[in-house]
Every structure is written in C-alpha cells, then in structure tokens.
C-alpha positions, 0 to 999 in steps of 0.5 A, spaced: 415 649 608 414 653 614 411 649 620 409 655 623 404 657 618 401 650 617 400 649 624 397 656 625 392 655 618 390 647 622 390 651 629 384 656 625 380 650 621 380 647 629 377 653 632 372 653 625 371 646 627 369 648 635 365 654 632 360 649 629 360 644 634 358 650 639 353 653 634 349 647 633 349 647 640 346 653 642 341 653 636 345 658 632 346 652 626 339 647 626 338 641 622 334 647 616 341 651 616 346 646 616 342 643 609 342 650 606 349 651 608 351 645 604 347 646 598 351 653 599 358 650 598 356 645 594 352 649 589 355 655 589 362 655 594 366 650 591 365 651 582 368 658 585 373 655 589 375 651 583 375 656 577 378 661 581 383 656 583 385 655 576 385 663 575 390 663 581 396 662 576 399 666 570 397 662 563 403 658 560 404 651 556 408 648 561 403 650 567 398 647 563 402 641 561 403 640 569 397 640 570 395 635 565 400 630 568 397 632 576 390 629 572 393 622 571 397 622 577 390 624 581 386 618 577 392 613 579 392 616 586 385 614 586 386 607 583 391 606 589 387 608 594 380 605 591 384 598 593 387 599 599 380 601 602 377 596 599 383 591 602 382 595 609 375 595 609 373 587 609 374 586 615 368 591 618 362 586 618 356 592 618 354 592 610 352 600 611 358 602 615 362 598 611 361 602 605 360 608 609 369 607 612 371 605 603 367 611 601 370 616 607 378 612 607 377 614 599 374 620 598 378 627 602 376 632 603 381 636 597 379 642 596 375 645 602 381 643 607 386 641 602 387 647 598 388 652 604 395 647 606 397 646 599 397 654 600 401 654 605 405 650 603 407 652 595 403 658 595 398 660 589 401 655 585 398 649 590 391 652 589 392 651 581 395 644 582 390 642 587 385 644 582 387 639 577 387 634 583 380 637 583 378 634 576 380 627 577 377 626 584 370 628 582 370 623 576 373 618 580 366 619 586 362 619 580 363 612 578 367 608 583 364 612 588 356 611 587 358 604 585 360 603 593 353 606 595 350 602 590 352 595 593 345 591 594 342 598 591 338 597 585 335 603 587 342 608 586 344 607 579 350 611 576 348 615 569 352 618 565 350 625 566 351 624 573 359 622 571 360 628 567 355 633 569 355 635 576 358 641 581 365 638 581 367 637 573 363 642 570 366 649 573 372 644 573 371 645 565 368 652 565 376 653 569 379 651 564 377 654 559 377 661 561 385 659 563 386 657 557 383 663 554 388 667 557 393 665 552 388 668 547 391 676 545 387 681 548 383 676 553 383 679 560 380 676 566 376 683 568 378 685 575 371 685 578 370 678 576 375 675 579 373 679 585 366 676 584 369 668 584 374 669 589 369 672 595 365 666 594 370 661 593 373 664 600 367 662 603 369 654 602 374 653 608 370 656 614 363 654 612 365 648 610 368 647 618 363 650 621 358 645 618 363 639 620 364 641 626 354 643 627 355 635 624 359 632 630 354 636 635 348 630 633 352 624 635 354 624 643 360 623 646 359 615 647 357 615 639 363 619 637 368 616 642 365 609 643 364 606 635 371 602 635 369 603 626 371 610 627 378 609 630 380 604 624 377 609 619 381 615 623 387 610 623 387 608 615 384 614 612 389 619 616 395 615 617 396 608 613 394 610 607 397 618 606 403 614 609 403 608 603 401 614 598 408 617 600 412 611 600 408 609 593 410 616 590 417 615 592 418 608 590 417 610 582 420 617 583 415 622 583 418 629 584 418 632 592 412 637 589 408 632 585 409 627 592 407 632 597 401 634 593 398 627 592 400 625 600 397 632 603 390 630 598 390 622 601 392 626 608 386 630 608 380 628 613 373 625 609 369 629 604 364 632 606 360 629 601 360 623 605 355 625 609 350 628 603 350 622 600 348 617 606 343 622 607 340 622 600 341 615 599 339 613 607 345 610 609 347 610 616 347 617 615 349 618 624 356 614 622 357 618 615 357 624 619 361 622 624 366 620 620 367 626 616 367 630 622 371 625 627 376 625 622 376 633 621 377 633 628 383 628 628 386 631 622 388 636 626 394 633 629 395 627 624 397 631 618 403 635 622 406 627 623 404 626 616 408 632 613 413 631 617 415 625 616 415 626 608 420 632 610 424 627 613 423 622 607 425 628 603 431 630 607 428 637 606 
C-alpha cells in the first residue's frame, strides 16, 4: 500500500470537507440545496457508483466467486459490529441520541468515502469488492438498521419493500446482472454507457464531502466540540471498533485482502444516511449531523493510525 498516495486522497476529502463548511457559511450551499444534493447522490450518485464499480473489473468465475464470499463476510462484519454498538451504546442514557450513536458506530459511509481508499489501496479491484461489501451493507440498514430507529416508534415500521426495494439493492442487482452478462459471447458494455455511469459515479466523493462538511456549519463550535456523546461516538466508531474488526479478522484467518477490506469499511466515518434518516423520522436531527460530519472530520487522522497498525499486524 502506498501511504503517500492514501495520505494525499485523505488530505483531498479534508479540504472537500472545508470546502463545504465555508459554502454553507457564505450562502453558497443553504438548507434547500443541501437537501437536493443529497437526494442527488443518493438517487442518482450512489446506484451509478455502484454498478460502475461492478463494471470496474473484467468477468470472470472466480471474480464472481470472490465477490460472493465478501457478501457473507459483509453481512458477518455487520453482525459483528451490530453487537459491539449495541454493547457500547448502553451506557448513553438520552434515548434519541442513544439510537442516533448505535446507528452511526454501525453504518460507515462505505462507498462515497470507502471506495476511493479501497482504490488507493488495491487499485480497480478494490472498487469491485467494495461494491459486494455495498450489497450486504444496505440489506443490513434496511432492517437492523430501521428496527434501531423504530425503537418506542410505532410510527417507523419496516416492510419488505423497503429491505429489497431501495437506492442501494436495486443498482446492486442491475450491477450484477450487467457483470454477469459479460460472460455472454458478444455482450459488450458500449462505451459511452460506461462513460454515462461513470461521470455520475464520479460525483459521490466530492459532493457527498462538500454536503458533510455544509452539515457541520449548522451545529456551533460549542455543540461540535462541547457534547462528550460525540467523542465516545468518534472513539468507538473510528478506532475501537475497526481495531477489534482487525484483530477478529485475524483471529479466524482471513486473508491480509479480505481483512483490510472489511477494516478499512469499519474505519470509515458515519453514513450519510444518518442524518437523513433522523431528519425523515425527526430524531435529533442536530446530533445526526453532527455525527456523521464530526466523525468525517475525525477520519482524517484515525484512519492513518487504523491502516498502519493493521500493516503492522501483517507485517507488511
């Protein structure tokens, strides 16, 4: 893995994140347009980001196999992460913010952020495993994670279509499908589609910063820096947990690739959905924010330590 090029890739996504903060500031990015930005990415950035990422990487068996194997091994790093949340959260007496901190120490935000340092580290095949990690991740925040927000809700419910029928699964299907139809003979993916998804795939990673950073402008430097919820969060979410996810890794023998993978995705800062569903729901939308832009902020120099430490556990 090349530090220099990760460290410059994280010095980028902190000077997006300023960026934000002082657009939100100046006017340039209000209320209206950060809402539409999101609905942006999240509508329309991310399922490109996502099929593109499995268009990334010539078809082949074992690549399909491989990517099959980094579904399951998502949905047990969930599992795994699901229990220390819940374990690490009992302690935060504030219902809302309590649900709030188990939702963000969970969920990472795995593809805006994620993907970019799974390039850095493995090149164009991180970007197709990271798309697999994608599949189990939004399956696992359709139901775990709307049951977290649902808690002494009768008002949130969680349905089937929802599970299976949302901005994550379905171009994770449409992905798969077209990758699979690669191994077709004669089926080619035209060029200028692969262009088309790409461009808008491309447009994840900045805007997605440059919105986390327009959120961390609402809250005040005292409610940034002065709510102790936030540190723990921080301190769970970007150092214990993607730690113990190394050493779990580890413990049962993974492989250094399927290890860094799944500890590079618990590394990552708190999802952006997050904050939009907090807002949907009205839970303390103020503290969802704050979390995920806190934790973006943070990222910065935790995930340095996080990578480094698991070279050293590696010996590589």
């Amino acid at each position: 893995m090349n530090f220099a090029s990760l460290l410059s890739i994280i010095a980028t996504l902190f000077l997006l994140l300023v960026a934000g903060y002082v657009s939100r500031k100046t006017g340039i990015i209000n209320e209206v347009a950060s809402k539409n930005l999101s609905k942006l990415i999240v509508q329309l950035g991310q399922p490109m980001l996502i099929i593109g990422s499995l268009l990334s990487v010539e078809f082949s068996v074992e690549n399909l196999r491989q990517g099959a194997l980094i579904v399951a091994l998502g949905f047990l790093a969930h599992f795994l992460l699901s229990v220390l949340a819940f374990l690490f959260c009992l302690p935060i007496r504030d219902a809302d913010e309590r649900k709030i901190t188990e939702f963000s120490a969970i969920f990472a935000n795995c593809g805006f952020i994620g993907f970019p340092i799974m390039k850095a580290i493995f090149g164009d095949i991180g970007l197709f495993w990271g798309a697999f990690f994608i599949i189990s991740f939004h399956l696992t925040l359709w139901t775990w994670g709307i049951a977290i927000y649902a808690r002494k809700r009768p008002d949130i419910r969680l349905t089937p279509k929802k599970v299976f029928l949302n901005f994550g699964t379905v171009p994770c299907l449409i992905g798969v499908l077209l990758y699979v139809s690669q191994a077709i003979p004669g089926v080619v993916i035209p060029a200028f589609l692969a262009d088309f998804i790409n461009y808008l795939g491309s447009l994840c990673t900045p805007i997605s910063m440059l919105i986390t950073g327009a959120l961390l402008a609402t809250r005040s430097p005292r409610q940034i820096f002065g709510n102790k919820n936030i540190y723990y969060l921080s301190f769970i979410k970007l150092l214990a947990m993607p730690l113990l996810m190394l050493l779990f890794t580890r413990l049962i023998g993974l492989s250094y690739e399927m290890s860094m993978l799944l500890t590079v995705m618990a590394a990552m800062p708190s999802a952006a959905m997050v904050s939009m569903l907090s807002e949907l729901h009205d839970i303390n939308p103020g503290y969802a924010s704050q979390s995920v832009g806190t934790t973006a902020l943070l990222s910065t120099l935790t995930l340095p330590i996080v990578l480094f430490v698991a070279q050293w556990v590696f010996g590589v």
